[in-house]
C-alpha positions in Angstrom: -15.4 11.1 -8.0 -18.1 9.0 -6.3 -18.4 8.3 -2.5 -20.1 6.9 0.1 -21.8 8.1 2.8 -20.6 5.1 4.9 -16.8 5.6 4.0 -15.0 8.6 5.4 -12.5 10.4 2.6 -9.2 12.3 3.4 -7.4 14.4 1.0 -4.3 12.9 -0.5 -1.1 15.6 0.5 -1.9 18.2 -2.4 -2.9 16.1 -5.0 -6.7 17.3 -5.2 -7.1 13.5 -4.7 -10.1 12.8 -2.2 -9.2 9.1 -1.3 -11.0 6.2 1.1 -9.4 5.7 4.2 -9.5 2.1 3.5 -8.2 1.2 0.4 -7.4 -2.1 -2.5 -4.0 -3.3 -2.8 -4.3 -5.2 -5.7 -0.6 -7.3 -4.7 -2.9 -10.2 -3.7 -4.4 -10.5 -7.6 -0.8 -11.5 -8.7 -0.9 -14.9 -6.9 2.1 -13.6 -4.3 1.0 -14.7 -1.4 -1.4 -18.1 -2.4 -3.3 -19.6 -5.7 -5.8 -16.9 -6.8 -9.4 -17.5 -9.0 -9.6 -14.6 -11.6 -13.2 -13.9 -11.3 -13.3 -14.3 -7.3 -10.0 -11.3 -7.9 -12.8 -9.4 -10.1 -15.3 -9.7 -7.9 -13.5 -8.5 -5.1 -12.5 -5.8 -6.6 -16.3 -4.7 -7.6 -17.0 -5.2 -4.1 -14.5 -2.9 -3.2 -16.2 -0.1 -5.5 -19.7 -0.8 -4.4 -18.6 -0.1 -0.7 -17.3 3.0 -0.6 -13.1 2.0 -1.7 -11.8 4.5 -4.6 -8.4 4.2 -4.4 -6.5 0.9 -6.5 -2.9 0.1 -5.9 -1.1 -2.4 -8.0 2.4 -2.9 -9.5 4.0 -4.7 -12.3 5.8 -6.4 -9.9 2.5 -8.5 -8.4 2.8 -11.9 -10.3 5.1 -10.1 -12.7 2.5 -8.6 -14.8 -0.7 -10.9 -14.1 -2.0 -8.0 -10.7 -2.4 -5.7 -13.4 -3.9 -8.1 -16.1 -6.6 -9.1 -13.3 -7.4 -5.6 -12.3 -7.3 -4.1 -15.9 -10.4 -6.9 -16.5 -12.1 -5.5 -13.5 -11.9 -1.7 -14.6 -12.6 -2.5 -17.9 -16.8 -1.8 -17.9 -16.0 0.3 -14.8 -16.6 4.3 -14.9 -13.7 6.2 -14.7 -14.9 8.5 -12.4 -15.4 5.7 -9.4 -11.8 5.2 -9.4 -8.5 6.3 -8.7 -5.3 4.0 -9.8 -2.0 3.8 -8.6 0.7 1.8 -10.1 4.9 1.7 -10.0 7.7 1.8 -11.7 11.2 0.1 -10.7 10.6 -3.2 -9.6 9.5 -5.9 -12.6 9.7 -9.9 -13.2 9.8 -12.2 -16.1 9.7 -16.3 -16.0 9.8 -15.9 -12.4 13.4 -14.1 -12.2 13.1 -10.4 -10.5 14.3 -7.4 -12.5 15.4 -4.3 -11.2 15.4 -1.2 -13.7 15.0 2.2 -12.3 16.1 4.0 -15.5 14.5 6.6 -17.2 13.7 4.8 -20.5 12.5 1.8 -18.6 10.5 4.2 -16.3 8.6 6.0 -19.4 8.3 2.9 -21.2 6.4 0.8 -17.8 4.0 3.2 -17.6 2.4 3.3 -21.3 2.6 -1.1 -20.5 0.7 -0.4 -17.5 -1.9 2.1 -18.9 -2.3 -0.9 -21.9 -3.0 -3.4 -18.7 -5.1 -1.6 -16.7 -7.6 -0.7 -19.5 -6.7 3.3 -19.1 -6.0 6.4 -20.8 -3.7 7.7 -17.5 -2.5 6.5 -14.4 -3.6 8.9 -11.6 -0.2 7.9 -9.2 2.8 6.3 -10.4 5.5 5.4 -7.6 8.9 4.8 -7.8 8.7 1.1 -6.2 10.9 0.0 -3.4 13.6 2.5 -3.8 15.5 0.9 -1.2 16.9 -1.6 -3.7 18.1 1.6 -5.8 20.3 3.7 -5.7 19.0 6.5 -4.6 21.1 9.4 -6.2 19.3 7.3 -9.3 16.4 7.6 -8.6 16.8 11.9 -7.6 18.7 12.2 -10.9 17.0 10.0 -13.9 13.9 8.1 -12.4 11.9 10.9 -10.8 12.4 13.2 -13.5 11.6 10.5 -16.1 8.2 10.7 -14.5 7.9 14.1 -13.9 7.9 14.5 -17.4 5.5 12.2 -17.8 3.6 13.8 -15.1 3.7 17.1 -17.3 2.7 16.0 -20.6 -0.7 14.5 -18.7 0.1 10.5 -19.2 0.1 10.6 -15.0 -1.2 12.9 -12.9 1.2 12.8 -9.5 4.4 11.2 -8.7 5.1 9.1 -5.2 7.9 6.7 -3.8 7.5 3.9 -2.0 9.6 2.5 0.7 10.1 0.0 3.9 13.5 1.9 4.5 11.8 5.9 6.4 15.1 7.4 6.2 14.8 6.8 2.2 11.8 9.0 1.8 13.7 11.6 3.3 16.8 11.4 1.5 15.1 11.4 -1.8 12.9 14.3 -1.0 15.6 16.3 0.1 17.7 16.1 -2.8 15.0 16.9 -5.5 13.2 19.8 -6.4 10.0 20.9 -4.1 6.8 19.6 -5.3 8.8 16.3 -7.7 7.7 13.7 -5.2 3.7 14.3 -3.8 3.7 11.1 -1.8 5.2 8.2 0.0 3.6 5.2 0.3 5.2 3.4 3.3 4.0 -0.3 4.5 4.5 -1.8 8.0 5.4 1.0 10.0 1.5 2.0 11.1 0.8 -1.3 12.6 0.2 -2.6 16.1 3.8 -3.9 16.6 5.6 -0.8 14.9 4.1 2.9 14.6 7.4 4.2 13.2 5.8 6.4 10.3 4.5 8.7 12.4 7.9 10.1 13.9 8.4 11.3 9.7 4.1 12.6 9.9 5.9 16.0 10.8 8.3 16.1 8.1 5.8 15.2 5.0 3.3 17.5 6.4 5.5 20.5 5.7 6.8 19.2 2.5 3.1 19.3 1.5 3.2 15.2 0.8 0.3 12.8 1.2 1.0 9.7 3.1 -0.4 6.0 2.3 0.0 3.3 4.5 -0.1 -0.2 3.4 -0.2 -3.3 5.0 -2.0 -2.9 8.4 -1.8 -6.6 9.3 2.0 -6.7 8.8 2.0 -8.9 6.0 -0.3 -10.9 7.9 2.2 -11.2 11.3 -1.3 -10.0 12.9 -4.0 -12.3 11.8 -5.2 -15.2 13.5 -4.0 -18.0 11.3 -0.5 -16.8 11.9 1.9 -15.7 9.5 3.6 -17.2 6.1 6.5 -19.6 6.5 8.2 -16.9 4.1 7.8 -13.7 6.4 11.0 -11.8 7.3 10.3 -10.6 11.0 13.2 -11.6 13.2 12.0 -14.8 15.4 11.7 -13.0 18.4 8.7 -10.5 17.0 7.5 -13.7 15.4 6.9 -14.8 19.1 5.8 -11.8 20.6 3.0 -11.6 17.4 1.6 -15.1 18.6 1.1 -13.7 22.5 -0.4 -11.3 21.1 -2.6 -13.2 18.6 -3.3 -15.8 21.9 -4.0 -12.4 24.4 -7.2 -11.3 21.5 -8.2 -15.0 21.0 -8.3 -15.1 25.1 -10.5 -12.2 25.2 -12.6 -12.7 22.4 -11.6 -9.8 20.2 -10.4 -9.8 16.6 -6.6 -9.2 16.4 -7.4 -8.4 13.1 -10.4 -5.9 13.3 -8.0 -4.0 16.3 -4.7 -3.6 13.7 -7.2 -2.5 11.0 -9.0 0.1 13.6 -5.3 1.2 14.6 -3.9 1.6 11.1 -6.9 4.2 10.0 -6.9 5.6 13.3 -4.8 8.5 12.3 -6.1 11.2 10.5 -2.8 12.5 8.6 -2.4 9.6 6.7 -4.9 9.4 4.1 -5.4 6.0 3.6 -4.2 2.4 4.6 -3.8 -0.6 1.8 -5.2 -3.9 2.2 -4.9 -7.1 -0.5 -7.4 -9.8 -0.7 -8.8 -11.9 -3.2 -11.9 -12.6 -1.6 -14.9 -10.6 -1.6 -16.4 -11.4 1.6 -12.6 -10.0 3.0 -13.4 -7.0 1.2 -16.5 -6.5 3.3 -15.0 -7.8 6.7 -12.0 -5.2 6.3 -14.4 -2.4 5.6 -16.8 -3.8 8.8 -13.9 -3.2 10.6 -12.9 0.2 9.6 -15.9 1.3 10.6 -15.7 -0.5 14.0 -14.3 1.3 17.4 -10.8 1.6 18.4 -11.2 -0.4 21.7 -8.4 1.6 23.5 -8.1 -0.7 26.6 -7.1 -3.4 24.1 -4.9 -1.3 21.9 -2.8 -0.9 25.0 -2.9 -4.4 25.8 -1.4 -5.7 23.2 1.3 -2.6 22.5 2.0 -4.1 25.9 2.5 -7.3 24.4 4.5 -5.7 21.8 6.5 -3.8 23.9 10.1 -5.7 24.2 10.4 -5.7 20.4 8.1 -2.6 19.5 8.9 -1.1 16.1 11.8 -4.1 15.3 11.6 -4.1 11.7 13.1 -6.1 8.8 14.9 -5.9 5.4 12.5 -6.4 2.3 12.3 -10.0 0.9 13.4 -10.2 -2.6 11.3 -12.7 -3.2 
């Protein structure tokens, strides 16, 4: 696996994975969150290679199908070596309707699609996505072993869940065998306004399982433009996200550059997911990975935070 010396690498759980702290989350290259340009998504996603990023994250889901169309273009003339992927299972779309199929069969068969997509003979992580709109004894009892199998016979090489819902991840990993689920991925809850994950860092440590964070701007509650008219956060963290966004514009300091800092801050999780579809983002995300934590400001704005610290939300369907 190639790296860089500017990047710093953490180990994934026990996968043998050696993964960028920063890393692509390829959900922006299905057009979910505005219009995207193809090549610009190609591009970006070069850019992300060149600097250092080795871990990809994608899912059916993202545009139903295009994400993984985009990237597998991308990786195409790419060596295999410079790269890790990670996709899901679970979650799916067609004509613009959502699907929900956490079966088995569907399992086995969305993985071979997404090996076909991507431009790959394997799929270094498949996940179990968003098992919060399954049920759960489902996925414990047909989903996981499904891939597990899979898993075995070399077609992936680790299995992970991912989740908004903490108390899933332990749930699920209670009630399967040791070693069937190697990480969580988990978005939102290592941010500025809610650092819930690491009350479970304790718990996934001594299961052995690697921890991925995702979303470090909150689904963009903490970038200076503001947030999407679609976001879910209850009104009043909605307010409290615009003090805070006014309190870094007052003192000249990048909101977002300070929830990046914060989200890769903490050394037991391996790696934080960002999405963009530009390549200059790419390079302004990793600029400010690499800048200092300013603690005085941190606590400043956890001040801000404070009255509705860690409020959370239910997972748009959309």
């Amino acid at each position: 696996m190639k790296i860089s010396k500017l990047m710093e690498y953490r180990e994934l759980g026990k996968t043998g994975m050696i993964v960028s702290k920063i890393s692509f989350g390829a959900s922006s290259l299905g057009g979910i969150f505005h219009s995207v340009r193809e090549d610009e998504g190609i591009k970006a996603i070069h850019t992300a290679l060149d600097n250092g990023i080795n871990f990809l994250d994608v899912s059916p889901f993202y545009g139903h199908l295009m994400a993984e169309h985009v990237l597998g273009k991308a990786l195409k003339d790419v060596d295999r070596s410079r790269f890790y992927i990670s996709t899901k299972v679970g979650r799916y779309g067609q004509s613009g309707v959502n699907i929900w199929d956490y079966s088995g069969n569907k399992a086995t068969e969305s993985v071979y699609e997404s090996i076909e997509r991507l431009n790959v003979d394997y799929i270094d992580l498949i996940n179990v996505h968003d098992i919060e709109f399954a049920d759960l004894d489902q996925i414990c009892n047909e989903t996981l072993p499904a891939l597990t199998k899979l898993r075995d016979e070399g077609v992936v090489k680790h299995v992970g869940i991912t989740n908004l819902n903490l108390r899933h991840f332990k749930y699920v990993i209670d009630h399967v065998p040791a070693g069937m689920v190697e990480t969580i991925l988990s978005f939102c809850h290592y941010t500025l306004n809610d650092d819930s994950l690491a009350d479970y860092l304790d718990y996934f440590e001594e299961k052995e399982i690697g921890v991925i964070n995702a979303s470090p701007y909150a689904m963009g509650l903490l970038t200076g433009h503001g947030y999407p008219d679609w976001h879910p956060a209850p009104p009043s963290l909605k307010r409290l996200s615009r003090k805070a966004i006014e309190f870094c514009a007052s003192k000249g300091i990048s909101i977002e550059q300070l929830a990046v800092s914060f989200s890769v801050s903490n050394p037991r999780i391996a790696t934080t997911l960002f999405s963009t579809t530009k390549p200059e983002n790419v390079i302004k995300t990793i600029e400010y990975v690499n800048a200092p934590l300013e603690q005085i400001f941190l606590d400043e704005v956890h001040k801000v935070f404070e009255p509705g610290f860690r409020d959370t939300w239910v997972n748009p369907l959309v």
